[in-house]
C-alpha positions in Angstrom: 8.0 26.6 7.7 7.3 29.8 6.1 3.7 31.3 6.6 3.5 31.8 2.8 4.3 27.4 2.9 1.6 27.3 5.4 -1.2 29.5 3.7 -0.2 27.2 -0.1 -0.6 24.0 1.7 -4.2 25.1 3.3 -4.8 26.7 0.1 -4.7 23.1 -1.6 -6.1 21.0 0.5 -9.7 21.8 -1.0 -8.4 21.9 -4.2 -7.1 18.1 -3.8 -10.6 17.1 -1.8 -12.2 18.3 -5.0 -10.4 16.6 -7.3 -10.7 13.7 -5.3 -14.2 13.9 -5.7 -14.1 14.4 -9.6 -11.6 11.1 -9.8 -14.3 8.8 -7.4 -17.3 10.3 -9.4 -15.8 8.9 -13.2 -15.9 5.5 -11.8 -18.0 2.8 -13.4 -17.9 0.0 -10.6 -19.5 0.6 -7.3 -22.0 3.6 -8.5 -24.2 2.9 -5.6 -22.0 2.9 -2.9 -20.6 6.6 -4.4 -21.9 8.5 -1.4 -20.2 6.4 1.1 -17.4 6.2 -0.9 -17.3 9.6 -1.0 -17.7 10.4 2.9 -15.1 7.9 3.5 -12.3 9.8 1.4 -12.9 13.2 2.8 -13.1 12.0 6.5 -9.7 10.0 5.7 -8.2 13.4 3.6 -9.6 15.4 6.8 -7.5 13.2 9.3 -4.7 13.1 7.4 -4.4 16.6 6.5 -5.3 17.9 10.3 -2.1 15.1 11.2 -0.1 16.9 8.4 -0.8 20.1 10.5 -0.1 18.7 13.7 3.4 17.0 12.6 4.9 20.2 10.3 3.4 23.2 12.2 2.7 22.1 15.8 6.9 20.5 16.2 5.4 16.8 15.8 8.7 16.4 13.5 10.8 17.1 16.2 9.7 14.1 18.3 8.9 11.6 15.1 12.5 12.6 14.1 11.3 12.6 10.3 14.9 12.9 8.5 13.5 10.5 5.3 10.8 12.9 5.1 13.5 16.0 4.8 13.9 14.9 0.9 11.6 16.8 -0.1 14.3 19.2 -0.8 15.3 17.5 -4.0 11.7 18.1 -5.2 12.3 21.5 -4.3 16.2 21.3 -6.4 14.0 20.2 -9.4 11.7 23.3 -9.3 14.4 25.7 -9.4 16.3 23.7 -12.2 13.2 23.9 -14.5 11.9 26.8 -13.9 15.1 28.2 -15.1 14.9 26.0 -18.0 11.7 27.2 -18.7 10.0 24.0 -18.8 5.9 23.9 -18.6 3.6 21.6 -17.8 3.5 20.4 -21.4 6.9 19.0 -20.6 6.5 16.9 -17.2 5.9 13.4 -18.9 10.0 13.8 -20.6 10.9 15.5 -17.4 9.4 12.8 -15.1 11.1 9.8 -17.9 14.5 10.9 -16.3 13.5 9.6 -12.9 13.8 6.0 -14.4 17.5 6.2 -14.5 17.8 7.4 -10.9 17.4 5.4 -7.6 14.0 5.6 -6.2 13.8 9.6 -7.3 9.9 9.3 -8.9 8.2 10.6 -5.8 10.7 13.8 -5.6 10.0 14.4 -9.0 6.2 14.2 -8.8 6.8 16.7 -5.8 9.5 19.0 -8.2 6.3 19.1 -10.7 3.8 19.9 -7.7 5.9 22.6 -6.6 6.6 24.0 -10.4 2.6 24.4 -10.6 2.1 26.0 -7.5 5.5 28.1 -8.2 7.0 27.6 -4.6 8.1 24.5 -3.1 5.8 24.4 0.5 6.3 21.6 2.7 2.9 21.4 3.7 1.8 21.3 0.5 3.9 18.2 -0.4 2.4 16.6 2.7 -1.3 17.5 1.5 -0.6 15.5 -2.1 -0.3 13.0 0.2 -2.8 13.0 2.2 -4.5 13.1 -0.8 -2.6 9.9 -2.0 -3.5 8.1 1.3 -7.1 9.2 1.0 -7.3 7.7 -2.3 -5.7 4.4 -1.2 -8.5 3.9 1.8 -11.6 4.0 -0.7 -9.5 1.6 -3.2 -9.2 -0.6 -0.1 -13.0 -0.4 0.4 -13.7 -1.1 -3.5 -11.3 -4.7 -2.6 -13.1 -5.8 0.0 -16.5 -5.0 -1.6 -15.7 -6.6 -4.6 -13.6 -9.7 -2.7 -16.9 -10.2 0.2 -19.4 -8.0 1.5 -20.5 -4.2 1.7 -20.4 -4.6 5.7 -17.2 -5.7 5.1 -16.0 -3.3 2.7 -17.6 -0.3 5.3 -15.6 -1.6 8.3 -12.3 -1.6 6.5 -13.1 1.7 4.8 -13.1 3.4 8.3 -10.9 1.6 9.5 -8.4 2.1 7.2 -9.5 6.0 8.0 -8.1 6.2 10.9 -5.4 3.4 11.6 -2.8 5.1 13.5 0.4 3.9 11.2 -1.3 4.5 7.9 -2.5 8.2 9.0 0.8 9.0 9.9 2.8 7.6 7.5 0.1 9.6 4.8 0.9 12.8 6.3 4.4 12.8 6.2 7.3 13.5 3.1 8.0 10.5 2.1 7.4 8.2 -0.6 5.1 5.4 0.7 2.0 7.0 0.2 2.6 6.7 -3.8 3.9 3.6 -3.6 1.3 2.2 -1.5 -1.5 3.9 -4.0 0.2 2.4 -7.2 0.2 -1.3 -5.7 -3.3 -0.9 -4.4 -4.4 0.2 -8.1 -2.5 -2.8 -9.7 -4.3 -5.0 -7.7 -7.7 -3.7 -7.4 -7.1 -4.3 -11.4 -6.1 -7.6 -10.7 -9.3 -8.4 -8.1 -11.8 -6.5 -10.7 -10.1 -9.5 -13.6 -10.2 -12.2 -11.6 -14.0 -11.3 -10.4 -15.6 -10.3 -13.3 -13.7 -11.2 -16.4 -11.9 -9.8 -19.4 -11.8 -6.0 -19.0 -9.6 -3.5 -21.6 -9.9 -0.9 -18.9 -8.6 -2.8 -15.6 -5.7 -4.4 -17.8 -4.8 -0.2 -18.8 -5.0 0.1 -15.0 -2.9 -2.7 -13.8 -0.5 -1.4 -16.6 0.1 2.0 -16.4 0.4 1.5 -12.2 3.4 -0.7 -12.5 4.4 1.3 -15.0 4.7 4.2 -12.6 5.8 2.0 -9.4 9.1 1.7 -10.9 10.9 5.1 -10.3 9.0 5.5 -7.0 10.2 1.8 -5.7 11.7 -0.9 -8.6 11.5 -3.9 -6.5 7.6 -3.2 -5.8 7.2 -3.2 -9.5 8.5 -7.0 -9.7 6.7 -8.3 -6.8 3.4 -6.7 -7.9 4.1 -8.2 -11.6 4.5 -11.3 -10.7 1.6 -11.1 -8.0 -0.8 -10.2 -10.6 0.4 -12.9 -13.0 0.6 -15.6 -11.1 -2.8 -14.3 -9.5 -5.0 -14.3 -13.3 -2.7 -17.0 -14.6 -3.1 -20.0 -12.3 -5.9 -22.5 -13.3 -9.1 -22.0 -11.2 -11.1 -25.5 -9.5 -14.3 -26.5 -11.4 -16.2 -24.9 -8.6 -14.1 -21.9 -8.6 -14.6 -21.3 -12.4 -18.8 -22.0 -11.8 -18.6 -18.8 -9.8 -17.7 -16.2 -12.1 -17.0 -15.4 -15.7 -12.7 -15.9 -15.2 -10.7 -14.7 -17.8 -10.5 -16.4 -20.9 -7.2 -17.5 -22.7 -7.7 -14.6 -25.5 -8.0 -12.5 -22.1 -5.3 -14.1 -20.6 -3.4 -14.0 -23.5 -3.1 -10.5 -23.4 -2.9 -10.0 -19.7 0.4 -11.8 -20.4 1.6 -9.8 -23.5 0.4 -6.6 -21.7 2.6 -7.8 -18.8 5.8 -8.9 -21.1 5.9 -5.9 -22.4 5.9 -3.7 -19.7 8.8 -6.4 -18.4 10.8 -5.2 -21.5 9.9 -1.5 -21.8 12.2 -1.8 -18.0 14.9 -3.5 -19.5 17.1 -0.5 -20.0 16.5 0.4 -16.2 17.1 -2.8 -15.1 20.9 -2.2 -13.6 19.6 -1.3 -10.4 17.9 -4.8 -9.3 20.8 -6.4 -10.4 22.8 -5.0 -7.8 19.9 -6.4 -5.5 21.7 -9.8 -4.2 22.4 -10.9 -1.0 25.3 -9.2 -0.5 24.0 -5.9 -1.3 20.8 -6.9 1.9 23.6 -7.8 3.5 25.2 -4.2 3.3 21.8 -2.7 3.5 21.0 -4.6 6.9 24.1 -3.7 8.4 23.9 0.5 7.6 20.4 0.5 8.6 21.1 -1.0 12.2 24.6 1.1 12.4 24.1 3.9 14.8 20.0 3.9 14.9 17.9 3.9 18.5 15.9 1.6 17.1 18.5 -1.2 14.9 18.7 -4.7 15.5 21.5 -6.4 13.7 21.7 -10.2 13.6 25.1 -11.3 12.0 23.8 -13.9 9.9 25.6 -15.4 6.8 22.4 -15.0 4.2 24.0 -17.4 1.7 23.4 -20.3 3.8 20.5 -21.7 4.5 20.1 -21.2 8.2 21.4 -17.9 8.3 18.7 -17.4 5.6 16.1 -19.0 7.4 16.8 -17.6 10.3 16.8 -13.7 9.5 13.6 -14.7 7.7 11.9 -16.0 11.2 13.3 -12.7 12.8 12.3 -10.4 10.0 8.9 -12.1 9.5 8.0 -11.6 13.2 8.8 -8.1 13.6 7.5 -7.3 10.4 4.0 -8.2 11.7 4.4 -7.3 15.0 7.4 -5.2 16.0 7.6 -3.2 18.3 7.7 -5.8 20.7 6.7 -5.0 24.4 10.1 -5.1 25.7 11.4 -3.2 22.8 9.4 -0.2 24.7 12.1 -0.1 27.6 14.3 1.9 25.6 12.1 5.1 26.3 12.1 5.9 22.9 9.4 8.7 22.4 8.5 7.7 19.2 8.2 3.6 20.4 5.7 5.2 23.4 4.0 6.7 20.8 3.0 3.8 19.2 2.7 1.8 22.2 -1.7 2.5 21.7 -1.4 1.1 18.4 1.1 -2.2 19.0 -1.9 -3.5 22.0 -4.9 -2.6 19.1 -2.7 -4.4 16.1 -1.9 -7.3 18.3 -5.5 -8.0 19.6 -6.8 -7.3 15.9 -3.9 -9.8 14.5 -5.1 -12.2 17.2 -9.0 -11.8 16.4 -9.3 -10.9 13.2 -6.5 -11.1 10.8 -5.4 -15.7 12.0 -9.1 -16.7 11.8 -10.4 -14.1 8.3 -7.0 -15.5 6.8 -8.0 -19.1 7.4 -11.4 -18.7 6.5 -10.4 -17.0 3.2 -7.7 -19.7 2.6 -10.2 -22.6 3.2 -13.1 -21.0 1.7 -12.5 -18.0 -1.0 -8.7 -19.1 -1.9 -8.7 -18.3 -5.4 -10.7 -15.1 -5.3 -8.0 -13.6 -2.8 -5.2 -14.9 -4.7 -4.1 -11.8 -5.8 -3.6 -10.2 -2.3 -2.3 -13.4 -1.0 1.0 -13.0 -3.5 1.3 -9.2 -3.0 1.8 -10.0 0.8 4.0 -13.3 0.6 6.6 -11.4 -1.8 6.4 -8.3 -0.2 7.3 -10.4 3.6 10.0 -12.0 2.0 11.9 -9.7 0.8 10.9 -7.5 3.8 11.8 -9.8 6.4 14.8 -10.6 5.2 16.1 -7.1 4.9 15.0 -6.3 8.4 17.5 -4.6 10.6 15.9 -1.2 12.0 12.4 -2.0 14.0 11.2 1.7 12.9 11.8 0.6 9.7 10.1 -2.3 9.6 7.2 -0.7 11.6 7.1 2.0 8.1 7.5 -1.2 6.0 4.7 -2.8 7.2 2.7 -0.1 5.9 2.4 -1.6 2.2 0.7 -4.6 4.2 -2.0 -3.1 6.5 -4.6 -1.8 3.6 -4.9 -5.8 2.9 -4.4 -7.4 6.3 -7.6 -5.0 7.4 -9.7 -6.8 5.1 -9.0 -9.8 6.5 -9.1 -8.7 10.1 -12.8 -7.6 9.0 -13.7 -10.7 7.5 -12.1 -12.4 10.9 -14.6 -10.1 13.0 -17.4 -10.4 11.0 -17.1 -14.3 11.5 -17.0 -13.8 15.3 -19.7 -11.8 15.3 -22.2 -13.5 13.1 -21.2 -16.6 15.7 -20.0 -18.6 12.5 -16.5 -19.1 14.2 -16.8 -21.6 16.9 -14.9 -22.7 20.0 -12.9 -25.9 18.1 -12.0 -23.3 15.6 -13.7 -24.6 12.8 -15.9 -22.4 10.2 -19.7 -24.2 10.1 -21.0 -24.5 6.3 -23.6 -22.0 5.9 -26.1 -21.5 2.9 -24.3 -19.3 -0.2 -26.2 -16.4 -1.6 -24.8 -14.4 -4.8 -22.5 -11.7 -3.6 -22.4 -8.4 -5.7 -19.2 -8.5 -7.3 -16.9 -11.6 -6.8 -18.7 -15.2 -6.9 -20.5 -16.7 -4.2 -20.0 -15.8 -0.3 -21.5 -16.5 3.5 -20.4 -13.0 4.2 -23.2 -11.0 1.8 -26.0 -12.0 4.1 -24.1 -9.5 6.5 -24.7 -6.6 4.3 
């Protein structure tokens, strides 16, 4: 890259940490954790950015092989194309309304707007909007588990989610996930805050406008978020559920639903594109992603009958949440070394924390975790059965961490408190009021 790129992507990287700071500070929930909340984001932005460094100036690229990143270049296309059209600022929300009618573009436009502010198009600088993004996503991922169980809770997943190998590099890249990751993580933080604490004007706008804005980055994430945060606020609560917190009430619900409807029918006109999403198009799709990649694995399996479905589910599912596989490491891919460190943590995390904080959530704090609960079984469906490419996968899985930490934490938590015993069973333990959502075991810990 150009040393004028270089110097424009260091020069806004304190720009972003401050307005990252201005966006955390207007917050109404969480007021006293703000400091921590705070430190977390700029130790998160700091690791991503120094990544960032490490992968565009150092030759990182050249071993992760990068080539989704490269499309940055269209952003680049669209900076030249207004610029000589003389567009301003004043015209980016008309500008940004074409990227509905394209295929996944929204991300290349936000960069084509970046770069028409800064007046250059800087690779480094597209990588440090989203480190930025990332950043974001992390404290919204500590706000979840605050609100869902404890502040000990929320802290561990907040530095986790800091430093987690996949979701640092995957923030300091080109591509599009960290966007797509932040608008799904907005939607349902919206959803959690509903669920928790009642009718709220201002988390419905949030849900809203952030699936609003999922679609040109990702269409199909926009329709598995929808109907996660529907059938989420929307399925009847138990008696002792409903005791626990105020719940939405059917005026709320009422307009969750219209809110929702309307957003469903505002898409109509871009709706083409998931229409061409059936199982012959995954079909296609699994086929050209294993075609000529180091890394695909192609299963020939009719997807319109039921074992062939079934089947690439089982294969998809388990590589999904755990690819690569140990002897998937024999190929000497650099890049599958590389992530060798992180495959032995994610494994003995899965193991110890993610099985037993799942169970204990889906015996104990079901309905207050609904919401994450859908996001994950829609998003491992379609994912697993579209599988065909383990680096892929291992970049798909991505949209999944930020919620599979908090239940890792809550697994750990358990284990450490001593409330998970050898048979496997969770021992009834007193309930005290937990700041945000209900009643939990876990608030004692804070």
């Amino acid at each position: 890259m150009e040393d004028a790129g270089v110097v424009l992507g260091i020069a806004i990287a304190p720009m972003l940490l401050c307005a990252g700071y201005g966006i955390l500070a207007t917050t109404v929930n969480n007021r006293a954790t703000l400091p921590l909340q705070l430190r977390i984001f700029v130790v998160a932005f700091s690791i991503r950015f120094f990544a960032a460094l490490l992968i565009y100036e150092f030759g990182l690229n050249r071993v992760l092989q990068d080539e989704d990143a490269s499309g940055w270049r269209y952003g680049e296309s669209l900076r030249i194309q207004w610029a000589g059209e003389q567009k301003s600022i004043f015209d980016f929300p008309v500008l940004f309304l074409r990227s509905y009618g394209e295929h996944h573009r929204g991300y290349y436009y936000l960069l084509g707007m970046l770069f028409h502010v800064l007046g250059d198009a800087s690779r480094l600088a597209a990588a440090a909007l989203n480190c930025f993004i990332g950043s974001l996503v992390v404290v919204i991922n500590y706000r979840v588990a605050y609100a869902l169980f404890s502040p000990s809770i929320a802290r561990r997943v907040g530095w986790w989610a800091c430093w987690f190998p996949s979701l640092v590099v995957w923030s300091a890249q080109t591509i599009k996930e960290p966007a797509v990751i932040l608008l799904e993580s907005v939607a349902l933080y919206g959803c959690v805050r509903l669920r928790c604490s009642g009718m709220s004007f201002r988390h419905v706008a949030l849900i809203a406008v952030a699936i609003v804005l999922m679609w040109p980055f990702r269409f199909y994430a926009t329709y598995i978020t929808l109907g996660a945060v529907l059938l989420a606020l929307l399925t009847p609560r138990t008696a002792v559920a409903s005791r626990n917190r105020k719940g939405l009430t059917v005026p709320g619900a009422l307009l969750v639903v219209g809110a929702m409807l309307a957003i469903a029918v505002w898409l109509v006109p871009w709706e083409t594109q998931i229409e061409q999403y059936d199982l012959q198009f995954i079909q296609r799709f699994r086929k050209n992603v294993a075609t000529d990649q180091g890394s695909g694995l192609f299963l020939d399996l009719d997807l319109q009958s039921p074992s062939g479905f079934g089947l690439a589910f089982l294969v998809g599912f388990a590589h999904l949440l755990w690819a690569p596989f140990p002897w998937q490491l024999a190929s000497g891919s650099t890049r599958m070394l590389l992530v060798a460190p992180e495959m032995v943590l994610w494994w003995w995390l899965f193991i110890v924390g993610v099985i037993p904080g799942l169970r204990y959530s889906l015996k104990h704090r079901f309905w207050d975790v609904q919401p994450l609960l859908m996001f994950i079984l829609g998003m491992s469906l379609l994912y697993s059965v579209m599988f065909a490419n383990v680096g892929l996968v291992y970049r798909q899985r991505a949209q999944l961490l930020p919620w599979l930490l908090i239940f890792a934490a809550v697994g750990l938590e358990l284990r450490w408190r001593g409330q998970f015993g050898s048979t496997g069973h969770f021992p009834r333990v007193a309930k005290v009021n937990q700041p945000q959502c209900g009643r939990s075991d876990l608030a004692n810990s804070s």
